[in-house]
LOTI-293510 format. One record per residue (C-alpha): x, y, z; residue in three letters. Coordinates in nm, 3 decimals, always signed. Example, Ala and Ser with C-alpha at 12.3 -4.5 7.8 and 13.67 -1.06 7.14 Angstrom:
REM LOTI-293510
+1.230|-0.450|+0.780|ALA $
+1.367|-0.106|+0.714|SER $
END
This chain:
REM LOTI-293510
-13.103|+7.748|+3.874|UNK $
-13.115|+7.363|+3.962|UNK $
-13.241|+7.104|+3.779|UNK $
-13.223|+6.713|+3.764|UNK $
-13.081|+6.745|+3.403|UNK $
-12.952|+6.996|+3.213|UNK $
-12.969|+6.968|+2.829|UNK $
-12.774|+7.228|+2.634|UNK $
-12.872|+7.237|+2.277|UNK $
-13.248|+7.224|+2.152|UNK $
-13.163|+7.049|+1.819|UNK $
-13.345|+6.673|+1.786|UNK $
-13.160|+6.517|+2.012|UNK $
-13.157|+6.785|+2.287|UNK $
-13.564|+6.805|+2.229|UNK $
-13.582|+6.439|+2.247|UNK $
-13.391|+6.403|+2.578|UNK $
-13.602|+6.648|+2.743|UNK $
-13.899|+6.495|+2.636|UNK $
-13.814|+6.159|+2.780|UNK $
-13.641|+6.278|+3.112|UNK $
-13.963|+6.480|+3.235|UNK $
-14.207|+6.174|+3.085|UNK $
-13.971|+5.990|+3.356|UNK $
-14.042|+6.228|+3.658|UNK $
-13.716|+6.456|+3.651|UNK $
-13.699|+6.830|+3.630|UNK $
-13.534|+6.935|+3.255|UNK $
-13.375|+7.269|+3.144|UNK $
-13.345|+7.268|+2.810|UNK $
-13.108|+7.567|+2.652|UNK $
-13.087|+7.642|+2.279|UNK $
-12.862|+7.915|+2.100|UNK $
-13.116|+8.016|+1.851|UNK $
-13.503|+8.089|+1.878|UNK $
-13.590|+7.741|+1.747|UNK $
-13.604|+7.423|+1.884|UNK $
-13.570|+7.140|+1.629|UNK $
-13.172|+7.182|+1.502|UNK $
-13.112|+7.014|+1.187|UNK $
-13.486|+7.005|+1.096|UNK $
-13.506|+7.387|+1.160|UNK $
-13.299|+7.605|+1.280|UNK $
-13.096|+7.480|+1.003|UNK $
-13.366|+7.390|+0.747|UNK $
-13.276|+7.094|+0.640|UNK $
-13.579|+6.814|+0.559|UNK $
-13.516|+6.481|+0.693|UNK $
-13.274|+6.222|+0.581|UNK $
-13.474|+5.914|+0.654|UNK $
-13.454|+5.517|+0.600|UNK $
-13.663|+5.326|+0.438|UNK $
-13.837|+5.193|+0.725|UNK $
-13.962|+5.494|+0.901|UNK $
-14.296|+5.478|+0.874|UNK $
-14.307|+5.147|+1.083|UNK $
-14.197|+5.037|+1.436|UNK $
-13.857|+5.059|+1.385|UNK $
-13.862|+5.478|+1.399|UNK $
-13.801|+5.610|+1.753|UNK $
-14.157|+5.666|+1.902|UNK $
-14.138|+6.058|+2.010|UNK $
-14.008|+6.096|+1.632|UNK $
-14.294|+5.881|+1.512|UNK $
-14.490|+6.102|+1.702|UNK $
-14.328|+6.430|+1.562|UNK $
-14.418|+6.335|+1.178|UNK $
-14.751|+6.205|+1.275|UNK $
-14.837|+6.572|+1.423|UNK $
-14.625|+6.765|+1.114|UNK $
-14.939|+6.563|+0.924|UNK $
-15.152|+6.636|+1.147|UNK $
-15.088|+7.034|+1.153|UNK $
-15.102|+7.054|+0.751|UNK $
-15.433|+6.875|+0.765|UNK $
-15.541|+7.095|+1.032|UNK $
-15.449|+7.431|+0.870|UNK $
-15.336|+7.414|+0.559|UNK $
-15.596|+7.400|+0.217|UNK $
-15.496|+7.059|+0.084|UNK $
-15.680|+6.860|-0.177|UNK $
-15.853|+6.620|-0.084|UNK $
-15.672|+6.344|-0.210|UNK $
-15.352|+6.424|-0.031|UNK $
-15.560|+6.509|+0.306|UNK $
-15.707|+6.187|+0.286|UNK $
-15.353|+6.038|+0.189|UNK $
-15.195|+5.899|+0.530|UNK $
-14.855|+5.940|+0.463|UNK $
-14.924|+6.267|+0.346|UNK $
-14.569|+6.418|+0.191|UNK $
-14.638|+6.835|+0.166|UNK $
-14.372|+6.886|-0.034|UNK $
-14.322|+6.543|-0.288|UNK $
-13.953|+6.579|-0.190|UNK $
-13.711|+6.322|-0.284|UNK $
-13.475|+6.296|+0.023|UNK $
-13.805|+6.199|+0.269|UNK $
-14.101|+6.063|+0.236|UNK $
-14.250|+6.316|+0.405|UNK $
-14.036|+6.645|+0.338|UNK $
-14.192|+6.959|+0.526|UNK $
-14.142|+7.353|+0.600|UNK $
-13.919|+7.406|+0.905|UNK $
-14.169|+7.650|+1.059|UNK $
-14.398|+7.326|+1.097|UNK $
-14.193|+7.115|+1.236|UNK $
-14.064|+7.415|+1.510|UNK $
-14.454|+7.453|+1.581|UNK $
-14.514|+7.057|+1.636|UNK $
-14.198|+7.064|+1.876|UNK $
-14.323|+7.333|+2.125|UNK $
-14.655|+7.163|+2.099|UNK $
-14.454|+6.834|+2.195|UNK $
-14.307|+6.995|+2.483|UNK $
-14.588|+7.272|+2.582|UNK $
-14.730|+7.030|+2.849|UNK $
-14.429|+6.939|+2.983|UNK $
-14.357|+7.365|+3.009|UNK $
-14.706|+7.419|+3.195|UNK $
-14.635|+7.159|+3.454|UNK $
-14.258|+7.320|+3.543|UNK $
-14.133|+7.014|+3.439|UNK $
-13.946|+7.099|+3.182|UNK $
-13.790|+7.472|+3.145|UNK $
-13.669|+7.633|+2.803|UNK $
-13.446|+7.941|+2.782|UNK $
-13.350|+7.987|+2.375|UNK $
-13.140|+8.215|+2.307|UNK $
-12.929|+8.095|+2.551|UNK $
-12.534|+7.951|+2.492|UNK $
-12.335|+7.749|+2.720|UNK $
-12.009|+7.974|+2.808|UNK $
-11.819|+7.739|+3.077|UNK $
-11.873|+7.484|+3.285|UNK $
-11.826|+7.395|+3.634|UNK $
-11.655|+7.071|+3.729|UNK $
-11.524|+6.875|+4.061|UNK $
-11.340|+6.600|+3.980|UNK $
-11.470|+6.346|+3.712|UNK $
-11.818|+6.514|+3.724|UNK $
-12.007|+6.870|+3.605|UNK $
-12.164|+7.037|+3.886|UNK $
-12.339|+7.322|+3.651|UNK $
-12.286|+7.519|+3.338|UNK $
-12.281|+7.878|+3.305|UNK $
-12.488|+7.965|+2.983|UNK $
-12.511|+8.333|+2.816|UNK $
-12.839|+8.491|+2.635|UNK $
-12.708|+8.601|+2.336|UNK $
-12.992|+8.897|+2.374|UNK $
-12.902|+9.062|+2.665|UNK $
-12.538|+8.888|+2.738|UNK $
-12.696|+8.759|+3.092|UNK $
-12.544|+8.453|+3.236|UNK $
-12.683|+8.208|+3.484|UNK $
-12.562|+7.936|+3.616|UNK $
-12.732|+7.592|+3.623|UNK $
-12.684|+7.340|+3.861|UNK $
-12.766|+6.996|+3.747|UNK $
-12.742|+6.601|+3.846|UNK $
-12.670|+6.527|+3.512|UNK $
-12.562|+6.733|+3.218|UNK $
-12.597|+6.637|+2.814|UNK $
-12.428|+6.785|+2.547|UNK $
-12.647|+6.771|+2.240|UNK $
-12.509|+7.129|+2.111|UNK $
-12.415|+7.119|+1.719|UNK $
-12.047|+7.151|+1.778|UNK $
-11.982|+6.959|+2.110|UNK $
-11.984|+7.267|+2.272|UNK $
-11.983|+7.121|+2.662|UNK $
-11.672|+6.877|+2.552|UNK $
-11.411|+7.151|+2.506|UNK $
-11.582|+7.373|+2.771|UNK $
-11.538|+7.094|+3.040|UNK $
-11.255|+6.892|+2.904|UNK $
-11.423|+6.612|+2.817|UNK $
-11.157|+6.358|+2.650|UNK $
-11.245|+6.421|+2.272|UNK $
-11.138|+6.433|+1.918|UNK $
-11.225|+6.615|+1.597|UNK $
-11.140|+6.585|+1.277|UNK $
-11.029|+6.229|+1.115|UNK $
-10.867|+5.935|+1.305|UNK $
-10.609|+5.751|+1.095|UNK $
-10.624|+5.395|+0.962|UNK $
-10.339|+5.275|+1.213|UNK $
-10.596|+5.421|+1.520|UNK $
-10.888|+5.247|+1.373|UNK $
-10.803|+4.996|+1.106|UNK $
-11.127|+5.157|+0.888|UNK $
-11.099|+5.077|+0.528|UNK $
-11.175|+5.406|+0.445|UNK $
-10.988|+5.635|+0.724|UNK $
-10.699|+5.793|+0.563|UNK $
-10.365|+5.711|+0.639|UNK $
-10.315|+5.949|+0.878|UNK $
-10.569|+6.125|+1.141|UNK $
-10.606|+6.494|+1.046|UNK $
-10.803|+6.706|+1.331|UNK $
-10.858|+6.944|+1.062|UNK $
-11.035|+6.687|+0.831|UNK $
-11.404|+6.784|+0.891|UNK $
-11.703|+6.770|+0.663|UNK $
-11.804|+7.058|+0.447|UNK $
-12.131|+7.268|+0.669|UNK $
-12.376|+7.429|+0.450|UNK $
-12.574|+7.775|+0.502|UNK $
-12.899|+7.676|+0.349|UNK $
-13.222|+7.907|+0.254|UNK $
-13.584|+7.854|+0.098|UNK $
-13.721|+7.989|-0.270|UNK $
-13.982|+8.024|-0.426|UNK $
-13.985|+8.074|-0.815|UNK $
-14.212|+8.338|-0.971|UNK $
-14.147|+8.383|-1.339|UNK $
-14.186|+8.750|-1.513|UNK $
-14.035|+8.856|-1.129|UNK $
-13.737|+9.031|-1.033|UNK $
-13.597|+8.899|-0.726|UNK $
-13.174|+8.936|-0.774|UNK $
-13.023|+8.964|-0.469|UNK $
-12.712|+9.203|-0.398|UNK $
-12.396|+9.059|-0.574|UNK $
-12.252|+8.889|-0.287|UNK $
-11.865|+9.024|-0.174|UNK $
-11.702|+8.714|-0.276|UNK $
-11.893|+8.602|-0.582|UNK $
-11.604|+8.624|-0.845|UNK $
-11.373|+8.388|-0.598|UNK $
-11.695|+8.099|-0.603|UNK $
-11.742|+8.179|-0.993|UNK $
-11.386|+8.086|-1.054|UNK $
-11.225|+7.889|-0.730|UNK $
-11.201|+7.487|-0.781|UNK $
-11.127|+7.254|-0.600|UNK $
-10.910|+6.910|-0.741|UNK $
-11.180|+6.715|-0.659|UNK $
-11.424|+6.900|-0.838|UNK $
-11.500|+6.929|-1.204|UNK $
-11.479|+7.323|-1.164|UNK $
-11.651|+7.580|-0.946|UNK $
-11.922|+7.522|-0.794|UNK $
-12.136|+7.789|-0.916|UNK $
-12.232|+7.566|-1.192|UNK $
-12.501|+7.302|-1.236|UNK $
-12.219|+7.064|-1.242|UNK $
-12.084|+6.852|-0.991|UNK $
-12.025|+6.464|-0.920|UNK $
-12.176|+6.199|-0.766|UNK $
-12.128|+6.093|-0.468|UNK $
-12.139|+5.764|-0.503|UNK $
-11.939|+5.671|-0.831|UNK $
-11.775|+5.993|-0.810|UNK $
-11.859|+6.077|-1.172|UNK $
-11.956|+6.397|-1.352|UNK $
-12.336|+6.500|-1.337|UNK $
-12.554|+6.773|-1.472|UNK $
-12.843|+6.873|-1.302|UNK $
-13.149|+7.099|-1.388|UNK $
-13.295|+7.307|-1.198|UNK $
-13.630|+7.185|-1.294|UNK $
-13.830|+6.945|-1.554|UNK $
-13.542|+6.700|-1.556|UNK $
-13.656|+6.456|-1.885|UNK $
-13.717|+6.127|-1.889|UNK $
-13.422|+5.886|-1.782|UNK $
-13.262|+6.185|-1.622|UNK $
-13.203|+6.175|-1.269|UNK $
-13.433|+6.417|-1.078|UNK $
-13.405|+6.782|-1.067|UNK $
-13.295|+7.009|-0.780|UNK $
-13.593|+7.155|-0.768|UNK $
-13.783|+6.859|-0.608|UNK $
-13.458|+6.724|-0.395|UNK $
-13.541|+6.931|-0.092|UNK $
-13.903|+7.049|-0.173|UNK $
-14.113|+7.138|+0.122|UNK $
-14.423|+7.260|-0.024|UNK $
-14.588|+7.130|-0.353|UNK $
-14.844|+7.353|-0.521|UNK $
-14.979|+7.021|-0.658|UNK $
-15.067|+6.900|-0.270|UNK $
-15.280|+7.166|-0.233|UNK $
-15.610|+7.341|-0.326|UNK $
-15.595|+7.564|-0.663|UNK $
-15.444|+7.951|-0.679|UNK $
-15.345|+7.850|-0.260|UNK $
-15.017|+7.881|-0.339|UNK $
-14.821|+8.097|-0.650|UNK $
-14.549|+7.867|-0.629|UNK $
-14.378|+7.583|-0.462|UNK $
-14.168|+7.620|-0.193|UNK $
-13.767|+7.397|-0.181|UNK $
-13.457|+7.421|+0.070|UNK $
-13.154|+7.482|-0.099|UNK $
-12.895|+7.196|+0.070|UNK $
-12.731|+7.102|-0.274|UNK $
-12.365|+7.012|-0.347|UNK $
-12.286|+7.389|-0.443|UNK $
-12.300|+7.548|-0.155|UNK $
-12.086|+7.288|+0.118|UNK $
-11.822|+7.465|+0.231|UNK $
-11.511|+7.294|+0.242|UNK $
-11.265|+7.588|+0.281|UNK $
-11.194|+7.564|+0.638|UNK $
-11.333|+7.409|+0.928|UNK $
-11.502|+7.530|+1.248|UNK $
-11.318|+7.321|+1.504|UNK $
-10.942|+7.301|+1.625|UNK $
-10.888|+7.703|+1.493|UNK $
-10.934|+7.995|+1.689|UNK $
-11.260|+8.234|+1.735|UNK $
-11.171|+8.468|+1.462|UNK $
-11.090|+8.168|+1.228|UNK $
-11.428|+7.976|+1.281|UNK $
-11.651|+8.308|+1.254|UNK $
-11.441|+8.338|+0.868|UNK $
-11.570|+7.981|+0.772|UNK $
-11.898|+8.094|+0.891|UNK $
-11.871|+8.365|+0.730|UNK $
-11.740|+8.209|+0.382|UNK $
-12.050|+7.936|+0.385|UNK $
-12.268|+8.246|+0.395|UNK $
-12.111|+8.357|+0.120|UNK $
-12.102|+8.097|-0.075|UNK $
-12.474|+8.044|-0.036|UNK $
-12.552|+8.393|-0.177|UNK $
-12.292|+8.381|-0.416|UNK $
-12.533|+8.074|-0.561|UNK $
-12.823|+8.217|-0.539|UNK $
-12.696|+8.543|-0.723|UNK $
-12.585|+8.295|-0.992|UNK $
-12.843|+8.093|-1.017|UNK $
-13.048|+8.467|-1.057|UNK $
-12.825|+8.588|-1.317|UNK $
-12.589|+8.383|-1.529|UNK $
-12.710|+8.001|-1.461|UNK $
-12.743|+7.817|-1.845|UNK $
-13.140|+7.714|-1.886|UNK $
-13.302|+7.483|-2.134|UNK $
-13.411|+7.716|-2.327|UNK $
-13.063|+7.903|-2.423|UNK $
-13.113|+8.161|-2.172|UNK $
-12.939|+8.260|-1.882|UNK $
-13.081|+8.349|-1.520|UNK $
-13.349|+8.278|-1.317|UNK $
-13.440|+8.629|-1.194|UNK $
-13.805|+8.514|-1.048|UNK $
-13.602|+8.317|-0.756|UNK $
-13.691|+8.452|-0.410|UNK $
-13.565|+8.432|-0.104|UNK $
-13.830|+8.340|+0.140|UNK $
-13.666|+8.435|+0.508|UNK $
-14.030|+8.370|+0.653|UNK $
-13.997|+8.030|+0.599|UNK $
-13.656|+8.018|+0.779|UNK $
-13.729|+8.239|+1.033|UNK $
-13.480|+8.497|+0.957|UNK $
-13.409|+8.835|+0.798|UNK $
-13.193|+8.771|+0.522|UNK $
-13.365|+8.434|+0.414|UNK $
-13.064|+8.217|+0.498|UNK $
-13.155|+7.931|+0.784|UNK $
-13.054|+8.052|+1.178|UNK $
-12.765|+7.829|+1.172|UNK $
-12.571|+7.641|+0.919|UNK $
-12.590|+7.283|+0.879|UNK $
-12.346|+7.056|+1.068|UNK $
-12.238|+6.751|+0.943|UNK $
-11.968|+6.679|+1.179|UNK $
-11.867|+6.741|+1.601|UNK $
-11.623|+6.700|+1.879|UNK $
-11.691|+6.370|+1.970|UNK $
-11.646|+6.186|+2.302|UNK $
-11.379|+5.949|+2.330|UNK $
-11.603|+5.676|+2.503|UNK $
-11.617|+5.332|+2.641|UNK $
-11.683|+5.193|+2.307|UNK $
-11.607|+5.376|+1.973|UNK $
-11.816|+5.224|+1.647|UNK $
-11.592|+5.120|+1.368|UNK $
-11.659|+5.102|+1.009|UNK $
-11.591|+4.714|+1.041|UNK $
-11.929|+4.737|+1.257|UNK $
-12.154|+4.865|+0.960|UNK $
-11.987|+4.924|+0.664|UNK $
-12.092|+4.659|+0.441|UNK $
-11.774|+4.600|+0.265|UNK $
-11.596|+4.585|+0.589|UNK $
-11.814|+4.328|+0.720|UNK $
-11.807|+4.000|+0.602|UNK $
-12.068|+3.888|+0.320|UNK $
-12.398|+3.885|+0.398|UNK $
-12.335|+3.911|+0.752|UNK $
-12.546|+4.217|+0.840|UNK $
-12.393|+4.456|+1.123|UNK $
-12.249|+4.382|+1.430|UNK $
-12.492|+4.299|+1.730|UNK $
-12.454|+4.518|+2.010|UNK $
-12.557|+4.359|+2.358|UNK $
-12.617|+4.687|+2.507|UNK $
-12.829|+4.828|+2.206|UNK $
-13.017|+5.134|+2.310|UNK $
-13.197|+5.254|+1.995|UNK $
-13.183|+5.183|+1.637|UNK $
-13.092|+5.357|+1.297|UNK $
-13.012|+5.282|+0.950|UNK $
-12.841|+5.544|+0.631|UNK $
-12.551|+5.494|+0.412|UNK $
-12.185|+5.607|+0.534|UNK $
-12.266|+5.932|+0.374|UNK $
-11.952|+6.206|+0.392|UNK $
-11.947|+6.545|+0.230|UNK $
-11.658|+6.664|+0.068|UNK $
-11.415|+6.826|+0.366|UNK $
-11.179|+7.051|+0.448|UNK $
-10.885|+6.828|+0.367|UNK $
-10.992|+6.798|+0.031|UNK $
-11.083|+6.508|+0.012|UNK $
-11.401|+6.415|-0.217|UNK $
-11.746|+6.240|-0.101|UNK $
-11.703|+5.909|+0.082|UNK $
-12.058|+5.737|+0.032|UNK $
-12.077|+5.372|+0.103|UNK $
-12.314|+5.139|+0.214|UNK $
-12.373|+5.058|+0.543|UNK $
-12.620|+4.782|+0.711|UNK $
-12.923|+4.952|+0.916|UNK $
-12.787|+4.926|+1.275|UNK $
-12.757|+4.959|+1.674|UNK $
-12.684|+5.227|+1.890|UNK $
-12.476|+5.128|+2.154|UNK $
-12.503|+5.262|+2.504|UNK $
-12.063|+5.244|+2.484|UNK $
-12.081|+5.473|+2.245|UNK $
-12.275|+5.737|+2.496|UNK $
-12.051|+5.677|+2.810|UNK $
-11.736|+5.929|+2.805|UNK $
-11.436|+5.710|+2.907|UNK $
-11.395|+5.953|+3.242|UNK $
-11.691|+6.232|+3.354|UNK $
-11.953|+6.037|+3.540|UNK $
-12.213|+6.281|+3.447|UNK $
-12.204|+6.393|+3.112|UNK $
-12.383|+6.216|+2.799|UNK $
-12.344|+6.331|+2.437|UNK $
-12.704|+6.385|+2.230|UNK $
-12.599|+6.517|+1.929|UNK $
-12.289|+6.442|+1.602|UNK $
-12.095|+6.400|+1.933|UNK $
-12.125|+6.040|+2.054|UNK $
-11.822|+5.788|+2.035|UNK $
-11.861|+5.720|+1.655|UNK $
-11.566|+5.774|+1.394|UNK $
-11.510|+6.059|+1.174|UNK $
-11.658|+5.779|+0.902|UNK $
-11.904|+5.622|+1.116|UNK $
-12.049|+5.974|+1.188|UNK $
-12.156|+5.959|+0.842|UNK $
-12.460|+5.719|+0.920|UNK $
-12.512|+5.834|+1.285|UNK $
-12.549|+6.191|+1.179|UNK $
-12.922|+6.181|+1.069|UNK $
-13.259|+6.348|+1.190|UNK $
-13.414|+6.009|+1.310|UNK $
-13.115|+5.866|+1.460|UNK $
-12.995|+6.199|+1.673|UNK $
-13.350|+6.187|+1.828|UNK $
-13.332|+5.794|+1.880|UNK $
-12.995|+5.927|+2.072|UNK $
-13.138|+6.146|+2.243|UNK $
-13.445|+5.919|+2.324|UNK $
-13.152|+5.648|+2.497|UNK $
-12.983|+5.980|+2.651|UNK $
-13.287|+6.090|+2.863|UNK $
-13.403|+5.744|+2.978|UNK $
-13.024|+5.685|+3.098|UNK $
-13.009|+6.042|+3.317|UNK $
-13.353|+5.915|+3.457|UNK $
-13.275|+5.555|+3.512|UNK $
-12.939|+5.622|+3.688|UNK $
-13.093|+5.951|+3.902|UNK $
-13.366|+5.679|+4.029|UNK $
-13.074|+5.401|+4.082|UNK $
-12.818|+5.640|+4.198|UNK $
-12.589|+5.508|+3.957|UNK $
-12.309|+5.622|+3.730|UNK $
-12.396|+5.530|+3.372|UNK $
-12.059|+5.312|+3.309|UNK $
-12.207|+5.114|+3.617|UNK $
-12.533|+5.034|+3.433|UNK $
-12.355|+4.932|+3.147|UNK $
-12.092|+4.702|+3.290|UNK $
-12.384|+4.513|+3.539|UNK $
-12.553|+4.258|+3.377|UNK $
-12.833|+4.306|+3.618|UNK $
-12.903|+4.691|+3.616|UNK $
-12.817|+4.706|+3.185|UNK $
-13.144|+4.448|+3.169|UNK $
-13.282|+4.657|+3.395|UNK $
-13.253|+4.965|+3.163|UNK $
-13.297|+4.808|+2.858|UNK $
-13.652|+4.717|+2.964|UNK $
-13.760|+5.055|+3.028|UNK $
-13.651|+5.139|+2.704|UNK $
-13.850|+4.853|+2.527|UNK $
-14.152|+4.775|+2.779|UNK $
-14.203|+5.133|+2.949|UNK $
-14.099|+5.382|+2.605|UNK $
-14.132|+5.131|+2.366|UNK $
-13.784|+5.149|+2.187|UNK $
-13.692|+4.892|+1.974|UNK $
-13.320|+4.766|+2.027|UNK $
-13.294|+4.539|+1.769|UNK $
-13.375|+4.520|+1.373|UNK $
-13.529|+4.173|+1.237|UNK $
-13.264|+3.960|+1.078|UNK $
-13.399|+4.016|+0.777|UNK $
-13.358|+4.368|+0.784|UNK $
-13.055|+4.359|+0.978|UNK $
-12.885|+4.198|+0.697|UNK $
-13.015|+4.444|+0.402|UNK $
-12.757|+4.665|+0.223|UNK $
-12.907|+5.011|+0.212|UNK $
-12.886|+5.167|-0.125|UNK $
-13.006|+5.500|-0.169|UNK $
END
């Protein structure tokens, strides 16, 4: 095959790259391991971690777009009441991590509805199911990539102008030798306040296998007893206040012990899990339509933080998969069976899997969630001392980026890892996205849409999010189409005055993509 740009990975930013290539006239193939576009949103069912000012003209427009038509579909076909169809910011499930907090299904529906025009033309072509399994290179560029459909174990080869990695992992980086790193850099490399003192490859945030219940009391719903169950009833970690089949944990902030419920927290308690990561609220919707609500399980007790997925060999990473898995049944079994409840009881038996929701068999999502990538090394890396609050000076907002491509805005918000070291959540100002920070130091032709663009391992912690991947990925796809029209290597576009004006106004003026925040926002500490 041959295409203007190839886009391997179909997760927000690999969805929004295609989108915005083909809106500028160029042929898109668009591969994706699993049978669902949307990454992070879906394939690994995880609601969106948003900022507080989504819902205005700050929010990249093809992902303003997305949430108005995830309305727009419940309204459609779903029996809501009519106070929360007339509502326009319509939340579904009255989730606390988004204000609007949604099943995956939806949002995999809006995104082939995003892109179905764009498939009917030719314009853009999508082959899920598909892998990337080596790539092709001359020089300092990628002539094609050889992908694999993990149905049939058929390769083809696409040819491509350019080529962007927006895979989970940073698949394309090791496959072509992209210069790259993984893991943590050390204070010496970076001067970070918070980098350790010494870079660790194998210092990578906890992933988590997450799944959708239901709850249906008087029900009997107990999974198998998972194979590893009496290691996660009794392993803990240092940083932990015991094992994490328990309704205890810390915060991540202050680091303190908490206690959760699973539901009905009281008053002056913090909210229950129950409504963290709900996607469908009985209450949104007409009487006896639905027997129960519907939540995601991405809590603190099931990251895995055993071992990572990157710098170890196949048969190591398919383990860690393997142990996240586990640890997510292991959960739910306990949860089922032995977790204390208000009442002096133990178990919640009526929890039930729902692998409709996720699109699987077994109820977990396709793919875990990842919080962390290979990551380019790239003509400019941001710092902590660019956005971290306390590594700014007072009141002075974060740094101002001349070649701004996009915008985004979330705390410095690390999981536990596989170092063992504890949660790392900090504030950070909302911020740029710098076109540096998408331009690999040496291949003319590559450009990272994913966890994989030149941030730190800390800095990843803000730059990781749903609405900031697809801003990415937004800046990504204008960039392949500006520099195939120019005939220009991106590092040229950035280092002339002329042509980075040039590009900047198509992203304001022709997608309109706002590149800056207003001072006074600019300058606001976010706080969760």
């Amino acid at each position: 095959m041959r295409t203007d740009v190839l886009i391997a990975g179909g997760g927000l930013g690999g969805v929004a790259a295609a989108l915005t290539a083909a809106r500028l006239g160029r042929s898109v193939v668009l591969t994706e391991a699993t049978d669902w576009l949307g990454g992070q949103l879906t394939a690994q069912a995880v609601p969106p971690d948003e900022h507080p000012w989504i819902e205005g003209p700050a929010a990249p427009p093809g992902y303003a777009r997305l949430r108005h038509l995830v309305r727009d579909h419940y309204r459609r076909t779903y029996p809501l009441t009519p106070a929360a169809a007339a509502d326009p910011r319509l939340d579904p499930g009255l989730g606390v991590v988004s204000r609007m907090c949604h099943e995956p299904r939806v949002a995999a529906a809006v995104i082939d509805e995003l892109l179905a025009p764009w498939r009917a033309s030719g314009a853009v072509t999508v082959l899920t199911g598909h892998e990337p399994v080596a790539a092709h290179t001359r020089g300092d560029a990628i002539e094609a990539v050889t992908v694999r459909n993990t149905r049939t174990g058929e390769s083809t080869t696409v040819s491509a102008g350019y080529v962007v990695d927006a895979t989970e992992l940073g698949d394309l980086l090791e496959l072509a030798d992209v210069e790259h790193v993984i893991g943590a850099e050390g204070q010496p490399e970076t001067g970070e306040p918070h980098a350790p003192a010494t870079a660790d490859p194998l210092d990578q945030q906890a992933v988590s296998w997450c799944f959708a219940l239901e709850h249906r009391p008087g029900e009997e719903h107990v999974v198998d007893r998972p194979a590893g169950y009496e290691h996660w009833r009794t392993a803990t970690a240092p940083f932990w206040p015991g094992p994490q089949l328990s309704w205890t944990d810390v915060h991540p902030i202050t680091l303190r012990q908490r206690t959760w419920k699973l539901m009905e927290a009281g008053a002056g308690e913090h909210f229950d899990l129950w409504r963290f990561r709900r996607v469908l609220a009985r209450e949104q919707f007409t009487e006896g339509a639905f027997d129960s609500d519907l939540t995601m399980v991405n809590w603190p007790q099931i990251d895995y933080w055993q071992a990572p997925l990157l710098g170890v060999d196949e048969a190591a990473r398919r383990a860690a998969l393997d142990g996240a898995r586990d640890l997510s049944l292991s959960f739910l079994y306990w949860m089922q069976t032995e977790a204390p409840r208000p009442d002096g009881g133990t178990g919640y038996p009526g929890l039930r899997l729902r692998p409709d929701v996720t699109g699987t068999d077994d109820g977990l999502a396709k793919a875990p969630y990842i919080r962390e990538s290979r990551r380019i090394h790239a003509e400019f890396t941001v710092l902590e001392q660019h956005v971290g609050v306390r590594a700014r000076p007072e009141g002075a907002g974060s740094e101002v980026f001349a070649d701004s491509v996009g915008l985004g805005s979330y705390r410095i918000d690390l999981h536990p890892s596989t170092a063992g070291r504890t949660y790392i959540d900090i504030e950070a100002y909302p911020f740029q996205i710098p076109l540096g920070a998408l331009i690999p130091v040496r291949v003319d032709n590559l450009l990272p849409a994913n966890k994989n663009i030149g941030t730190t391992h800390i800095t990843n912690g803000c730059y990781r999010l749903h609405p900031v991947e697809w801003g990415i990925g937004e800046a990504v796809g204008a960039l392949a189409g500006f520099c195939l029209a120019h005939d220009l290597p991106p590092r040229k576009v950035r280092s002339d005055p002329a042509r980075l004006a040039d590009y900047q106004r198509l992203l304001s003026d022709t997608l309109g993509i706002r590149l800056a925040w207003p001072e006074e926002i600019r300058t606001h500490r976010h706080t969760p």
